[in-house]
Phi, psi and omega in degrees: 000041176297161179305315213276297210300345184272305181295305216282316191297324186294357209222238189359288200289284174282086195297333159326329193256346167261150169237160105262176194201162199248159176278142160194192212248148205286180216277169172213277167242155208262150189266133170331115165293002189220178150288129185288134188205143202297128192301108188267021171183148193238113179032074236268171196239353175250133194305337207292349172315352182231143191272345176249132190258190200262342162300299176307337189296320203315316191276171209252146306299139177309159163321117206088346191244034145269092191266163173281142166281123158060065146323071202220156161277118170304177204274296201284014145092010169284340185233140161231158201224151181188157156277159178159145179294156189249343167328314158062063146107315166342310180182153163318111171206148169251028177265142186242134178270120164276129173258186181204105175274138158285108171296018217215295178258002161092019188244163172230140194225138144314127142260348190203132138274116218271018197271285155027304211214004176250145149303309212185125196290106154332150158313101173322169189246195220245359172271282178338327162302327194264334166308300196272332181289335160305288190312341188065038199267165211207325179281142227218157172073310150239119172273318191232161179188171177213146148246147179290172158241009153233025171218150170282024186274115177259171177245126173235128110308093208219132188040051198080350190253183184264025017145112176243163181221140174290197150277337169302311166134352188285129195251183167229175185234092183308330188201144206236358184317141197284259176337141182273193177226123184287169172356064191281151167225155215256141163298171184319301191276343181091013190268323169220112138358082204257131175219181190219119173217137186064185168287006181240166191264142176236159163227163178225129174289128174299301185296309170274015201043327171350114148251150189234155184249122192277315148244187196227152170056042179286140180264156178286123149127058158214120180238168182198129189107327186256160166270198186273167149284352132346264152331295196279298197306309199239357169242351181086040175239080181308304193311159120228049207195137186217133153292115098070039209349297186282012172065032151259010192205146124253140187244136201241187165221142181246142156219156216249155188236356170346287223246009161285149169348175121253146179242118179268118228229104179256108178222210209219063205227082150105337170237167177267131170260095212257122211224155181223101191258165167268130171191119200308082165307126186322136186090334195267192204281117145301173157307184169238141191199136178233157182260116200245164164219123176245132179255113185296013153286304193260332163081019181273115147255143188245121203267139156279126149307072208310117172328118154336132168192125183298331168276002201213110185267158200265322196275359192214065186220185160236172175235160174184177178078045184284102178230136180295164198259124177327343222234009175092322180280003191218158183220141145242170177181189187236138161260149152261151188284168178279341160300349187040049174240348175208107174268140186242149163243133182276120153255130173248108166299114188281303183316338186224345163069025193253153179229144156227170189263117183266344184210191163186147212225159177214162159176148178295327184286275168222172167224147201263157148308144175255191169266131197228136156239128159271176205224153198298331191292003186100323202303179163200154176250123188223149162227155207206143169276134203231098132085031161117327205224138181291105167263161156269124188236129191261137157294171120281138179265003170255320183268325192109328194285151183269145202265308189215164162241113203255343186190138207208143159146190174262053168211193191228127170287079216295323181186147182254114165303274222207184147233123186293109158296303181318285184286010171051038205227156186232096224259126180218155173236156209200156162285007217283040192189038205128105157291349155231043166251161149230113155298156171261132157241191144209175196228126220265188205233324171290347185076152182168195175308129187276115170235119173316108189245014172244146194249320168323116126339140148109201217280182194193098170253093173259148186256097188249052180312322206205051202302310193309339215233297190186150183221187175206130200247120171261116171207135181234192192196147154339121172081352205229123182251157179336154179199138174245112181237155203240083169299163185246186209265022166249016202079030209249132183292122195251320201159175171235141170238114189328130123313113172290169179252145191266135206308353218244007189298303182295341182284290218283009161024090163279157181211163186273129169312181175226150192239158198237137166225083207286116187242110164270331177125340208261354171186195192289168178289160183241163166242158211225169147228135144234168168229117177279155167288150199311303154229135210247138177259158182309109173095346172272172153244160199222146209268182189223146177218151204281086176290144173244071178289307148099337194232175249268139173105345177214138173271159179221011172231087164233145181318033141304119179300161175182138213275315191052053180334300197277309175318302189305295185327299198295338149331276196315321176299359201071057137261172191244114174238157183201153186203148182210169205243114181273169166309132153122324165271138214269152190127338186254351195109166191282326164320326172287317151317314207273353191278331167283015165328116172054045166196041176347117169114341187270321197246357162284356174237014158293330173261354167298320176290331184273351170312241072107282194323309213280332214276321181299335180276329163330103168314349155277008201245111170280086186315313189307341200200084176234145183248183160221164164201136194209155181228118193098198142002281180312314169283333163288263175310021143311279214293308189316307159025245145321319198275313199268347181255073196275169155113329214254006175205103184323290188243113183218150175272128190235113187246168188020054214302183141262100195275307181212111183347323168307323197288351183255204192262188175290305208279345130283314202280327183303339185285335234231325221248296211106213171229169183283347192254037143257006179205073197260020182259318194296333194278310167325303213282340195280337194297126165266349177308327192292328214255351184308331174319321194278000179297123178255319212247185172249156185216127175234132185260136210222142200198119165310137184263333183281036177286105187266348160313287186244131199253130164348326218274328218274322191242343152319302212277303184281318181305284169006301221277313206267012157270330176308299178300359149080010191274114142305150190203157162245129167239148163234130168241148178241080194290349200230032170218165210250213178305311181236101168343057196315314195292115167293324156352298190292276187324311163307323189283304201307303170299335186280318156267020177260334189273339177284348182287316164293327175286316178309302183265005155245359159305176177263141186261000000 
């Protein structure tokens, strides 16, 4: 449930669980998107009341967001490349194309198509799988590509093989192997190619192909190269392998999995798949994880030594955030305690492979990794909580000690792009102007003033690899659909890169929230969405259901466009949808986050109730006849709901739920939670299983059996509870899908019956 990795499944997969939403003042009664005008159907049970049907909710990418993808500056600064479907309008596709904008001549050309250099995309294999169901990556045909960063050399992965493009333009093909090759990386210079295949690490010379195998003999449930599930699911670390600025060294993790569980994982795709993965369930045994530095010649590795430290056991933390010293002789990163209450940053002296500690961050609740770049002179630009808020700071890169302070106040620092060195500049995007907008700024690297370069109201996802050169801003709004525009590092307008329009945008008459700002008095302001039905009569009430996420590290209510399918649908049917983003979700600072430290569930579904208060006093809101519904994080606070509001929401749907905390991993629930056997009371109050008895209302649960996330066992657990209470329930299962729903199919069925369950039990009888 990472953060980046949550925002991508909610806005992507579940197009349902994101809003966007526009500023507006706080609510009293929300003003009507449309003119009220007398109703051509009374809570109507056929899906065609709505132009958007459940095949379309199904599909991938929604409507407007075929945006270009995985954004880079070529090294010689002529090109920028990205992915995107070529389709130009043509038809719905998540297969992806490498283009190419010429900054020089204003063209935009293909370069690679993956039919190019393939037949046919091979079976994935089943670590891949599991690789992308982290990222939540979803899109087919070149999913990916790298540039060196001194050579105009790209790296393609493709159909399982290895894939080079010259500079010439010309491509070669590296590797032809039956096993794929996991997460290759390219060196600086372009000259070699470091990958994970099977559990060991190889590299390949480009000019001579020659591959060598760097290690041997991993005993099973040891890898070298990858990072954990940990690391890819809950820290943003997909890697685990960094190459050197000089192709001479890598630094890898190696890690053992011995003594974690095993999770027994039962599903269903044309056979039975019966899978056993290791996975550290809160409290129990991590991984073991070593840090190597390997001279890729000599095939020698030298383990780092972790620094003494009293808050940070060396055998039991995690590691992350690896970035190499411009000039190569120093590797840094960060460790977290396994309490994630103390991050220290590590300098590894590569030549003798001794670490020391430069800093070290505290808090009572948690702390994130933070974003660190180095810089040629040895500095580093680190961010940090700073008096409730993520600032930007400059390092010395030998002591640790702080230099400057570059950016201050009562907002947040959302992502660090890139840094100009030349030009003195440091480029970040922030709330600072708007707690559901993202800016783009920059900041001089000597310190002054923060200057804003973006103009647009809403969100602004810039892709800046190399802000001295050029950077390209994906930015939408409420009401506003994406637009990819290519600046040069002064905002100065470069080019664009097209959105197709999807043929069918105007048939599906979409329509825009209304945005909310709940202030009651009874806690901090909340921010909101509604979408009302579509045509509404004077005096009726209309029932409403409650979309949920809820949990900790992700905003899902910001000035983003977003098509919102299912809200739409559920509109069009006369319902009333609505969504707030409670304490405990990210965007407001940290203090707005932490109260559900070690109580999960309490105080995110106490502002879900003033929602549910505020919506019921609505002269259009029939209260009697409100559902909730949620997926994830959201199906746990559903369920929560039913049990503990019981009486106060006729119906809710819970998809893949979280039941009971013990059942999830270390590395999220431990941040939030503790562990159960130091906070065994906070893990007793979240559990929900205990409250089933208190179910009133009707509820269907809806669950993947290969869900290696949130594991079958969780809605196992709950079924138990509520057949012991003697509770009626509706279930649904997806024996051949995992956490997040591949199948349009799976996907299409799923939506269909969460909205026929709310028309059966929130109509009027």
């Amino acid at each position: 449930m990472s953060p980046n990795a949550t925002r991508a499944l909610l806005l992507a997969a579940t197009t349902i669980l994101t809003i966007a939403c526009r500023p507006a003042p706080a609510i009293k009664s929300p003003t009507n998107n449309e003119k009220a005008m007398p109703s051509p159907f009374a809570q109507p049970k056929d899906a065609s009341a709505s132009s958007v049907s459940f095949a379309r909710i199904a599909q991938f990418p929604p409507p407007g967001w075929q945006i270009p993808r995985q954004i880079r500056l070529s090294p010689d600064g002529k090109l920028v490349t990205y992915l995107q479907n070529d389709a130009q309008g043509k038809g719905q596709s998540a297969e992806m194309t490498l283009f190419a904008f010429d900054l020089e001549k204003g063209q935009h050309r293909v370069l690679l198509r993956a039919s190019d250099v393939v037949e046919k995309d091979r079976t994935m294999s089943r670590e891949e799988e599991l690789r992308r169901e982290r990222q939540r990556k979803r899109i087919t045909g070149v999913t990916s590509y790298a540039w060196a960063k001194k050579s105009n050399t790209m790296l393609l992965p493709v159909g399982g093989d290895i894939f080079i493009r010259h500079p010439d333009g010309k491509l070669a093909r590296l590797t032809t192997s039956e096993a794929p090759e996991i997460d290759p990386k390219l060196c600086a210079d372009g000259s070699k190619v470091a990958f994970v295949r099977g559990s060991e690490l190889f590299v390949i010379d480009i000019a001579t192909k020659k591959e060598t195998q760097l290690t041997k003999d991993a005993p099973k449930g040891v890898t070298r190269g990858q990072s954990d599930f940990n690391g890819q699911e809950e820290f943003s670390e997909p890697s685990g392998l960094w190459w050197s600025p000089d192709c001479m060294h890598l630094a890898y993790l190696e890690v053992d999995e011995r003594k974690v569980g095993e999770v027994a994982v039962m599903g269903y795709r044309g056979e039975e798949d019966l899978q056993h993965h290791r996975y550290p369930r809160t409290g129990t045994t991590n991984p073991s994880t070593r840090l190597g530095l390997m001279d890729t010649q000599g095939a020698q590795t030298r383990w780092v030594d972790m620094p003494a430290s009293s808050n940070i056991d060396a055998g039991d933390q995690y590691l992350g955030r690896m970035r190499w010293s411009a000039d190569g002789k120093a590797l840094f990163f960060q460790r977290l305690s396994r309490s994630q209450q103390h991050l220290a940053l590590v300098r590894v002296d590569v030549e003798t492979a001794k670490a020391k500690t430069l800093l070290e961050e505290h808090d009572e609740a948690w702390l994130d990794m933070s974003a660190m770049k180095t810089l040629r002179d040895g500095r580093l630009v680190w961010t940090a909580l700073r008096k409730g808020h993520r600032h930007i700071e400059i390092r010395d890169g030998q002591t640790g000690k702080r230099m400057d302070r570059l950016t201050d106040g009562d907002w947040d620092v959302s992502q660090l792009h890139g840094v100009d060195e030349k030009g003195g500049a440091v480029y970040f995007t922030a709330n600072k102007d708007g707690v559901l907008d993202r800016q783009l700024y920059r900041v001089p690297l000597a310190g002054g003033p923060v200057t804003r370069l973006t103009r647009e109201p809403g969100v602004h996802h810039v892709s800046a690899n190399d802000p001295g050169r050029a950077y390209v801003d994906i930015h939408s709004a409420n009401g506003r659909l994406p637009q990819a525009v290519i600046h040069g590092p002064d905002g100065k307008k470069k080019g664009t890169i097209a959105i197709p329009q999807d043929a069918d945008l105007q048939d599906l008459k979409l329509r825009d929230a209304d945005m909310l700002v709940l202030d009651d008095g009874k806690g901090p302001k909340l921010h909101g969405a509604i979408l009302k039905p579509r045509h509404m009569q004077a005096g009726k009430r209309y029932p409403a259901v409650v979309m949920v996420y809820g949990g900790p590290g992700v905003q899902v209510v910001d000035n983003e466009y977003n098509p919102r399918l299912l809200w739409q649908h559920l509109a069009d049917r006369g319902f009333v949808v609505v969504q707030v983003d409670n304490r405990g979700s990210t965007g407001r600072g940290h203090a707005f986050e932490t109260p559900l430290y070690r109580n999960m569930g309490e105080v995110e579904l106490a502002d879900q109730l003033r929602l549910l208060d505020h919506i019921s006093s609505l002269d259009f809101v029939d209260g009697e006849r409100v559902g909730v519904y949620g997926h994830s994080y959201g199906g746990y606070m559903a369920a929560m709901a039913m049990f503990r509001a019981p009486g106060r929401f006729r119906a809710g749907v819970s998809g893949s739920p979280v039941t009971d905390w013990r059942f999830y991993d270390t590395g999220y629930t431990e941040r939030f939670m503790g562990t159960p056997q130091n906070n065994p009371e906070g893990y007793t109050k979240s559990e929900i299983t205990q409250d089933a008895a208190k179910l009133t209302g009707k509820l269907l649960i809806i669950h993947a059996l290969m869900d290696e996330n949130v594991h079958f066992a969780h809605t196992a657990k709950l079924i138990d509870a509520l057949v012991a209470a003697d509770k009626d329930f509706d279930l649904m299962v997806f024996p051949g899908e995992r956490h997040g729903y591949r199948s349009p199919a799976a996907r299409r069925y799923a939506y269909r019956r969460v909205v026929d369950y709310f028309i059966a039990h929130l109509s009027r009888n």
